[in-house]
C-alpha positions as CSV (number, residue, x, y, z in Angstrom):
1,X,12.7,9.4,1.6
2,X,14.7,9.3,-1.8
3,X,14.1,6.9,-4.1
4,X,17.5,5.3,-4.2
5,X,16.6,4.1,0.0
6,X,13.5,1.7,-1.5
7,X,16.6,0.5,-4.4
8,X,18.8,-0.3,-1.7
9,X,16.6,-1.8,0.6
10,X,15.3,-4.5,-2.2
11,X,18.8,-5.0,-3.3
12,X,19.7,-5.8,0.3
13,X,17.1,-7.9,1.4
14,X,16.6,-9.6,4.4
15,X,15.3,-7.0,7.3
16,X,15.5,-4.2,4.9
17,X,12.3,-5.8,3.5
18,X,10.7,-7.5,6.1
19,X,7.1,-5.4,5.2
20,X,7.2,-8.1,2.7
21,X,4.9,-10.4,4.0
22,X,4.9,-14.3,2.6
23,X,1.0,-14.5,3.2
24,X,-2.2,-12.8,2.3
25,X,-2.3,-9.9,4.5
26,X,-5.9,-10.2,7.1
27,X,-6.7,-7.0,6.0
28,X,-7.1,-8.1,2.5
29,X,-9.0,-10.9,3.2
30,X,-11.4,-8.3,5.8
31,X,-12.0,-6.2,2.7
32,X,-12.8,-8.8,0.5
33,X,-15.6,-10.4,3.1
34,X,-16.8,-6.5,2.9
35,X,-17.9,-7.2,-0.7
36,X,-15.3,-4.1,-1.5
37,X,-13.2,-6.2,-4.0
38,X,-15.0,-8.4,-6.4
39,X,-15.8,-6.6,-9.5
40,X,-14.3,-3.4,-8.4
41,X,-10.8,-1.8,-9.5
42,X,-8.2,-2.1,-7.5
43,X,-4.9,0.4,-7.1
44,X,-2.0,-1.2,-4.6
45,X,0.7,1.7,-4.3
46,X,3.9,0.5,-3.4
47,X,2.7,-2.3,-4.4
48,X,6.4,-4.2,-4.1
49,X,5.8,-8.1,-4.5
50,X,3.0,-8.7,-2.1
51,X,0.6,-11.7,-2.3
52,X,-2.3,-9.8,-1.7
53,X,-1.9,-8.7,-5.4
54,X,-2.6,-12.5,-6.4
55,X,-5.4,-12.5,-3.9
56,X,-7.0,-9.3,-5.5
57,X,-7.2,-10.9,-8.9
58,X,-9.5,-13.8,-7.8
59,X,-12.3,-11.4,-7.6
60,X,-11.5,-7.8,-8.8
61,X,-12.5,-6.8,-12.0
62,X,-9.1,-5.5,-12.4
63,X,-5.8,-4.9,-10.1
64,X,-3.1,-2.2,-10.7
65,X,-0.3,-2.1,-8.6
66,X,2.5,0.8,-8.6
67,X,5.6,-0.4,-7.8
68,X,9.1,1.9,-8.5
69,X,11.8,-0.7,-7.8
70,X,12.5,-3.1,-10.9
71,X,13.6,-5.9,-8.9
72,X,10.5,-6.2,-6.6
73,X,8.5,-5.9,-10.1
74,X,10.7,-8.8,-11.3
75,X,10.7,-10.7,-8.7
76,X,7.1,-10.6,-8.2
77,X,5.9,-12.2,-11.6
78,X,9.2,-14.9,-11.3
79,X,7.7,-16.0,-7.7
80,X,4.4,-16.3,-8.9
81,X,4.9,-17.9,-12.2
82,X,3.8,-15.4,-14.2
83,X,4.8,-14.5,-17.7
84,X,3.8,-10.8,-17.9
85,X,3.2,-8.4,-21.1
86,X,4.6,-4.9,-21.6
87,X,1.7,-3.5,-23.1
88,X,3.8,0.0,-22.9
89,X,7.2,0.9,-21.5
90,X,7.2,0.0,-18.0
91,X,3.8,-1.7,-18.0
92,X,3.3,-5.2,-17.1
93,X,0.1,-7.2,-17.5
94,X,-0.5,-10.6,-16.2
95,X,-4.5,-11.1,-17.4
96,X,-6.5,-8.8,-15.1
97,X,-2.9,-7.8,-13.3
98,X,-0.9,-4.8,-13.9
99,X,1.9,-3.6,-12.3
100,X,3.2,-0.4,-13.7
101,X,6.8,0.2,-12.6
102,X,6.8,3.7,-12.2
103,X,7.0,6.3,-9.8
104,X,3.5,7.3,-8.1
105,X,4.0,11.0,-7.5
106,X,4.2,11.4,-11.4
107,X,0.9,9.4,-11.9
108,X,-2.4,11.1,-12.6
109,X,-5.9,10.0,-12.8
110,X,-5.0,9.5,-16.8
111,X,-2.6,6.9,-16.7
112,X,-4.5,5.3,-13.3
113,X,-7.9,5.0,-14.7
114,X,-11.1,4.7,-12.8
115,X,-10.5,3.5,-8.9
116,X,-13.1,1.8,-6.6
117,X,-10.7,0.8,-4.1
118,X,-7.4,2.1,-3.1
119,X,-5.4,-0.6,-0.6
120,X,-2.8,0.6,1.3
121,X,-0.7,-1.7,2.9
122,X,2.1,0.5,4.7
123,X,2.6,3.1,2.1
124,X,1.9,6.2,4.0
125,X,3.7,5.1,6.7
126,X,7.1,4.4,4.4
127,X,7.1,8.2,3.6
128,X,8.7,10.4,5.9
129,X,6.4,13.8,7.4
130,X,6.7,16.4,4.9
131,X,6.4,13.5,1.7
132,X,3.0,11.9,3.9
133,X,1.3,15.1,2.6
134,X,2.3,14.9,-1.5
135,X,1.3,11.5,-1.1
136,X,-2.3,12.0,0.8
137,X,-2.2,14.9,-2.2
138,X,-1.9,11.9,-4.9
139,X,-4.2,9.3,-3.9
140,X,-6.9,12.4,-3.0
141,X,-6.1,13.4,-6.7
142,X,-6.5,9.8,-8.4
143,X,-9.6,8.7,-6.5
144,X,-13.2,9.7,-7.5
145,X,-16.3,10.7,-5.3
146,X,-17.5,7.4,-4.1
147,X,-13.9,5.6,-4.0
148,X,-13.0,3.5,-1.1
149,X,-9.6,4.0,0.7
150,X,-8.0,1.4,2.8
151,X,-5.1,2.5,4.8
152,X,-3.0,0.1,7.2
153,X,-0.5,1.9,9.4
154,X,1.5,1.1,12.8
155,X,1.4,3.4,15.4
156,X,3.9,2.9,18.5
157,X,6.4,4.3,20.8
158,X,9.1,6.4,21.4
159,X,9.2,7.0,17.5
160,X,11.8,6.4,15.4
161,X,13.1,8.7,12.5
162,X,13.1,5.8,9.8
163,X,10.7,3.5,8.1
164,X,7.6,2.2,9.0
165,X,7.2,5.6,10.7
166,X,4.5,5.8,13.2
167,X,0.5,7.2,12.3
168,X,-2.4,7.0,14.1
169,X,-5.9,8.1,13.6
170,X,-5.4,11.4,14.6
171,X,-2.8,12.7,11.8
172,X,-5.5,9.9,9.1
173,X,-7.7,12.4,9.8
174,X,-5.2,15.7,9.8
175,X,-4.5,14.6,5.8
176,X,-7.1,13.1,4.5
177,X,-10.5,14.8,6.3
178,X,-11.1,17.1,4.1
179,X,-11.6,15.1,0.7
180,X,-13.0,11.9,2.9
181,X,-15.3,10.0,5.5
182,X,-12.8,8.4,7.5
183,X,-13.7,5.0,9.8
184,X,-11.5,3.6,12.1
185,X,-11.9,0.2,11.8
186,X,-9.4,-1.9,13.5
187,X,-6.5,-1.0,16.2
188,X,-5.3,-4.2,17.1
189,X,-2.0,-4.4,20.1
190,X,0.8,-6.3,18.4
191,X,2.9,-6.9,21.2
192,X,4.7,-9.7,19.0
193,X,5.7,-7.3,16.5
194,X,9.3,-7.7,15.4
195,X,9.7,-3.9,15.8
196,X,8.6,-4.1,19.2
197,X,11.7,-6.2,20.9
198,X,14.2,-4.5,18.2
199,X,13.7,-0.9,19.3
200,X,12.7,-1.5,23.0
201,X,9.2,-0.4,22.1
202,X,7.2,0.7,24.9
203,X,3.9,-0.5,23.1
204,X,2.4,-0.9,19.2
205,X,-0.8,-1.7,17.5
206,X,-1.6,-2.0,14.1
207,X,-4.1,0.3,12.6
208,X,-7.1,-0.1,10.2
209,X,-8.8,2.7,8.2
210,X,-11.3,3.0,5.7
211,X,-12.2,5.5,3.7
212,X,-14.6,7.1,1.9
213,X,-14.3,10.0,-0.9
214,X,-16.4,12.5,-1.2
């Protein structure tokens, strides 16, 4: 999935963003009540504009997201009120919330820093098969023994060959077993999904999965 497809899809809008959610995703909130977010650090890739940012902040100690597209950066701090810093070129800080506008395959555990908790919020399901693997291959190289890994993810069918592509436990474990614990820790039917009447669905539940590096 090229990067001009996520440039394209903000600049249109509408159903071409509808991952963007308006509220604080349940999944947040469930980590949160795990005691997994206050004090810790927090990494959001593909961050886009979502609230759960905000909601992060409360608590963490600090929240980085990773965002590539300028005008769901932008839009982001305008929607929120916020009247962020660029501490250095393409780095935004809004008191303990950073967004750095930048491409995550060309991040490292230097510009990242330390990670307690990694959220993911349909990112691995945005990428395509063959760019799921350099991207389990990123987060396994920015996290440290220890690190917790949330991963939300649809799973449904027939499949469709575009964005939010479907993953279930099975393939979770297929990328990311070998460098963590993994727990499956919701699967929850959504026959209300949008996706669901759109694409004649036969059936679709949304996935929870956290994990643990070694």
């Amino acid at each position: 999935m090229e990067s001009e497809f996520w440039f394209e899809s903000w600049e249109q809008g509408g159903t071409k963003t509808s991952f963007h959610l308006r509220d604080v995703h349940e999944h947040a909130r469930m980590l949160a009540r795990l005691g997994l977010v206050a004090g810790a650090r927090v990494l959001v890739p593909l961050c886009g504009k979502t609230t759960d940012l905000r909601f992060f902040a409360e608590s963490a100690a600090e929240v980085v997201g990773v965002e590539l597209v300028p005008r769901a950066v932008a839009e982001f701090f305008a929607e929120n009120g916020l009247d962020p810093v660029e501490e250095e070129p393409d780095v935004f800080r809004a008191g303990n919330l950073v967004i750095r506008r930048q491409d995550i395959f060309k991040l490292g555990p230097a510009e990242i820093g330390p990670v307690d908790l990694v959220y993911d919020r349909a990112s691995l399901i945005a990428f395509p098969d063959d760019m799921r693997q350099r991207y389990a291959d990123v987060i396994t190289r920015l996290v440290r023994p220890g690190a917790r890994y949330f991963i939300n993810t649809l799973e449904y069918h027939p499949r469709l060959p575009s964005p939010p592509f479907s993953v279930g436990l099975e393939e979770v474990v297929e990328r990311f077993g070998h460098a963590f614990d993994v727990e499956h820790v919701a699967a929850e039917p959504r026959p209300e999904h949008r996706m669901v009447e759109k694409f004649g669905l036969t059936g679709l539940v949304e996935h929870g999965f956290l994990l643990r590096a070694r």
